[in-house]
C-alpha positions as CSV (number, residue, x, y, z in Angstrom):
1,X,0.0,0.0,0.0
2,X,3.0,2.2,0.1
3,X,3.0,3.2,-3.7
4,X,-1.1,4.2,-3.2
5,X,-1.7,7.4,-3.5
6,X,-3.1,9.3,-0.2
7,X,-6.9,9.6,0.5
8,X,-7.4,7.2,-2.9
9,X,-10.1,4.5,-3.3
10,X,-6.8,2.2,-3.3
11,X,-5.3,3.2,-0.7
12,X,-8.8,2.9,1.5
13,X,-9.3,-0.6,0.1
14,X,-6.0,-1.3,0.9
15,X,-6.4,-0.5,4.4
16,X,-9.3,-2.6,5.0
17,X,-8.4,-5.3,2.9
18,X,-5.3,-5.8,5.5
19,X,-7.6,-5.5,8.9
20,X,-9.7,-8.5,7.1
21,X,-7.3,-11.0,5.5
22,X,-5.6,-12.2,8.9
23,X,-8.7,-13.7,10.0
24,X,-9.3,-14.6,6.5
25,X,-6.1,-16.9,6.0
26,X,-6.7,-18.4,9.2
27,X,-10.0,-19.7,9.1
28,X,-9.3,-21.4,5.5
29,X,-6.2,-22.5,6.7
30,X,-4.0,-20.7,4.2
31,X,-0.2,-20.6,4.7
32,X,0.9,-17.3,5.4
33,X,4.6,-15.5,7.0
34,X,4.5,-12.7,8.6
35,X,8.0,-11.4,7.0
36,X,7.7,-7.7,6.7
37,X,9.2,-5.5,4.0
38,X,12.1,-3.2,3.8
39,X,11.7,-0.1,0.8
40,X,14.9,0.8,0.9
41,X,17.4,4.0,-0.9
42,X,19.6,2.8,-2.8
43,X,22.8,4.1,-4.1
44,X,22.3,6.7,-7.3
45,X,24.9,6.1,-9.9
46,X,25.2,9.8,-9.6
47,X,26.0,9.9,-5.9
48,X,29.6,10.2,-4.6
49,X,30.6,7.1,-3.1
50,X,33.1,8.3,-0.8
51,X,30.2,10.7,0.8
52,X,27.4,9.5,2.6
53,X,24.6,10.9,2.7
54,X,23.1,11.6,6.1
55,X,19.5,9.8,6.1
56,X,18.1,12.7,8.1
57,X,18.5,15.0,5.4
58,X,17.3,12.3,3.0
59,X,13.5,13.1,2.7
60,X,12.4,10.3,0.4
61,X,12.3,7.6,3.5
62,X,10.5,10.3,5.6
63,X,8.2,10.6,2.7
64,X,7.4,6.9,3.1
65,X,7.4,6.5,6.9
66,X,4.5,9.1,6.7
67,X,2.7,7.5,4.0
68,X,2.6,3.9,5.7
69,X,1.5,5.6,9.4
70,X,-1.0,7.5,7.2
71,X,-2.2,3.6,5.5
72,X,-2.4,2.4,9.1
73,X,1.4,0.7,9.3
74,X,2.0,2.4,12.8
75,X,4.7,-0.3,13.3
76,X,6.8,1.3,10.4
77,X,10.1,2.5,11.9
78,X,13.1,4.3,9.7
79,X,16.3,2.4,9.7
80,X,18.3,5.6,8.9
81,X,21.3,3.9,8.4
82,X,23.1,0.9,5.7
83,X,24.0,-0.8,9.3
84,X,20.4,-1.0,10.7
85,X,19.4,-2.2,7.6
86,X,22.5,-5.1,7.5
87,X,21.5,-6.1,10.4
88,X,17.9,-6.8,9.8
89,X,18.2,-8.5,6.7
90,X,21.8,-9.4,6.1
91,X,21.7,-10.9,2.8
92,X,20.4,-7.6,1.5
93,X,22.9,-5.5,-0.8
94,X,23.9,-2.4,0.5
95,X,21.4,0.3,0.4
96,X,21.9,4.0,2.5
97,X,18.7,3.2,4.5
98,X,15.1,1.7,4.5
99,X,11.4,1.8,6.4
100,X,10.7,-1.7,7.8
101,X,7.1,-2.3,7.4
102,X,6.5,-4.9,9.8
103,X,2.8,-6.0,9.6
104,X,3.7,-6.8,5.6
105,X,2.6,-10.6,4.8
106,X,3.6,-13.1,2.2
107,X,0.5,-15.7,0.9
108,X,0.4,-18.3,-1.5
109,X,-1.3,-16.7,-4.2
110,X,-2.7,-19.8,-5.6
111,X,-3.8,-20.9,-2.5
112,X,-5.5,-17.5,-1.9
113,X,-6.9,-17.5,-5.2
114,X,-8.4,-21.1,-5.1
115,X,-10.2,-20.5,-1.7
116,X,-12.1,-17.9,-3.2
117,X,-13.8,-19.6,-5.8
């Protein structure tokens, strides 16, 4: 829901569509993880390598902090720097920062799809 635009049908759908599937999955017995997400900044091809760039003057991952507390993700948190993020999910390439999205879900989409019919 982070690439919704504010106060859109979308984005309202969104949101309830995540306070219903839970209970959803669970009473058809679909497999689920609760995994989270990362959207993470990545390195520009432009940037100066041997310069970081503070994250607190980066606005982009304010941008999407507020947009995910404004869809309901209260649990988002900024992970301002490469480090944080390394440590969450080390497999990750380098980025200069991310917002972990917590609540975030994966389903098997067949699965999903199949108990609907």
């Amino acid at each position: 829901g982070v690439d919704a635009s504010p106060h859109t049908l979308e984005r309202a759908l969104i949101r309830d569509a995540i306070s219903q599937i839970r209970p959803y999955l669970k009473q058809m017995n679909i497999p689920h993880r609760e995994c989270g997400s990362l959207v993470c900044r990545w390195q520009e091809e432009d940037d100066d390598d041997s310069q970081p760039q503070p994250q607190s003057h980066d606005d982009s991952l304010q941008q999407v902090l507020a947009e995910s507390h404004d869809a309901g993700d209260t649990h988002a948190r900024l992970l301002p720097l490469a480090a944080d993020v390394q440590q969450l999910e080390p497999n990750l390439a380098p980025c200069q920062g991310a917002v972990h999205i917590p609540g975030e879900i994966v389903v098997d989409p067949w699965l999903y799809s199949i108990s609907l019919a």
